[in-house]
N, C-alpha and C positions, 0 to 999 in steps of 0.2 A: 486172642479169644474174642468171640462175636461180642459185641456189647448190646443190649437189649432194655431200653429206659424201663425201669419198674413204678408202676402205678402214676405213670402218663394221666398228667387233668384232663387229655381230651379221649379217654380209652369208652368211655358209654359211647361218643358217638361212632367210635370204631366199631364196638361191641353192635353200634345199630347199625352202620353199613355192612357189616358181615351178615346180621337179620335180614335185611331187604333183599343182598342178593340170593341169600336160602331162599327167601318168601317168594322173591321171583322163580327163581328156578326149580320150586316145587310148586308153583301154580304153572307154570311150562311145560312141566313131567306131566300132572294132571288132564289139562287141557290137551296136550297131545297125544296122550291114551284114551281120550275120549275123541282126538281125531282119527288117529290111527289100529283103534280097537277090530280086530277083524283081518287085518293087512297081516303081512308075514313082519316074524320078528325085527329082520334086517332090510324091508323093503326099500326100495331106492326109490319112492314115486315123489311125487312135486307135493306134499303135505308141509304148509306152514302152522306153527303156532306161536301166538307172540311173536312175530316179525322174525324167527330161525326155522329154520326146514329139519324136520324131525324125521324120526320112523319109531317104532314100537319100543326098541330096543333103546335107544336114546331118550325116550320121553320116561319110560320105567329105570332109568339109573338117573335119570334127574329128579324123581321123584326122590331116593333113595340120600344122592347125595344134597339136594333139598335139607332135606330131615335133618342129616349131619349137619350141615351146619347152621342150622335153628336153633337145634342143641346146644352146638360148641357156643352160638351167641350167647344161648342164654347162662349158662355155666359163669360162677364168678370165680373162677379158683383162673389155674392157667390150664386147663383144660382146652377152653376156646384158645387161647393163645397156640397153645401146638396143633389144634385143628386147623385153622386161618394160615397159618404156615405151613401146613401140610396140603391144604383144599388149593392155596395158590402156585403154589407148585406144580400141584396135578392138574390145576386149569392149565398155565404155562404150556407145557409140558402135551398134554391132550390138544391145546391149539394148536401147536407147531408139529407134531404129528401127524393132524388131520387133515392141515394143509398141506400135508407133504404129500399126500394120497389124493387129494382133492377132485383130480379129475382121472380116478384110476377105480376100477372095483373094490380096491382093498376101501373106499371109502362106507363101510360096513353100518355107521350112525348118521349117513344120510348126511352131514355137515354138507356147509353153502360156506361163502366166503364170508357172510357177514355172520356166520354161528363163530365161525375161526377167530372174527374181530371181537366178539362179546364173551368170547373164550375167555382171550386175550386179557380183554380191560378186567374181564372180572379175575383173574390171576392177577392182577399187578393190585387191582385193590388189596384183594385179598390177603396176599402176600405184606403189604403196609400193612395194612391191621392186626395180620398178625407178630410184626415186628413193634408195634405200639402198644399192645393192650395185656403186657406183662403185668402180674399179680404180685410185688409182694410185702414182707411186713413194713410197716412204717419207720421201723430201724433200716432194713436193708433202703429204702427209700430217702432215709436222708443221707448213709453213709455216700450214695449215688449225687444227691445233691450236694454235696459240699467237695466229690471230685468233681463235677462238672465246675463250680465257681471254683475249685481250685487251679483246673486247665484252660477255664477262657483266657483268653488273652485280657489283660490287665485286671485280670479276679484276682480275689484274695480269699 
């Protein structure tokens, strides 16, 4: 069974690196449907925004999953928690996909190598923070603290 630390002392700042990358990636969405307003949905032309190469369709599902996880941050329950683990996965998962395409038409959201890399990083953030910023009662939290000094090595 996965084990998952509940109510982690360092889960707010999880909670705010999961905010920053929403907040980025939905000032990304924005800004590049303001570059790319007008162009076709799936355009392939050379539009940067924020240092990633966009198209229409990429800039309005970053807006989207933006939103999502500004949300999930703000959420104190474990809501954010299965968001963060579900959002890093799908970064993961979308980076390694896009690069596989990268230099073919099926490259459909315009992805560059360096959108692939910040895919990337921001899945593996994501993914941690969703693995640290578990919710729950302050029972369930000590029964957890007193297996962990139970299984270090020379705890008691």
């Amino acid at each position: 069974m996965a084990h998952f630390p509940v109510n982690h002392p360092a889960r707010p700042l999880y909670r705010a690196l999961s905010a920053l990358i929403g907040l980025y990636i939905l000032v990304f969405g924005v800004w590049g449907v303001a570059l790319t307003w007008g162009e076709g949905l799936f355009a392939r032309g050379d539009t940067w925004a924020l240092g990633l190469r966009t198209n229409l369709a990429f800039s309005l599902a970053s807006i989207v999953f933006g939103l999502v996880l500004m949300i999930g941050a703000s959420r104190r329950g474990n809501l954010g928690h299965y968001m963060n683990l579900t959002a890093g996965i799908v970064f993961l998962v979308t980076g390694i996909l896009m690069m596989s395409v990268l230099q073919t038409s099926a490259n459909f959201l315009n992805f560059s190598m360096s959108t692939v890399i910040v895919s990337l990083l921001f899945g593996l953030v994501l993914l941690a923070t969703g693995l640290y910023d578990k919710v729950g009662s302050p029972e369930h939290a000590e029964v957890e603290a007193r297996h962990r000094r139970a299984t270090a090595p020379g705890g008691r």
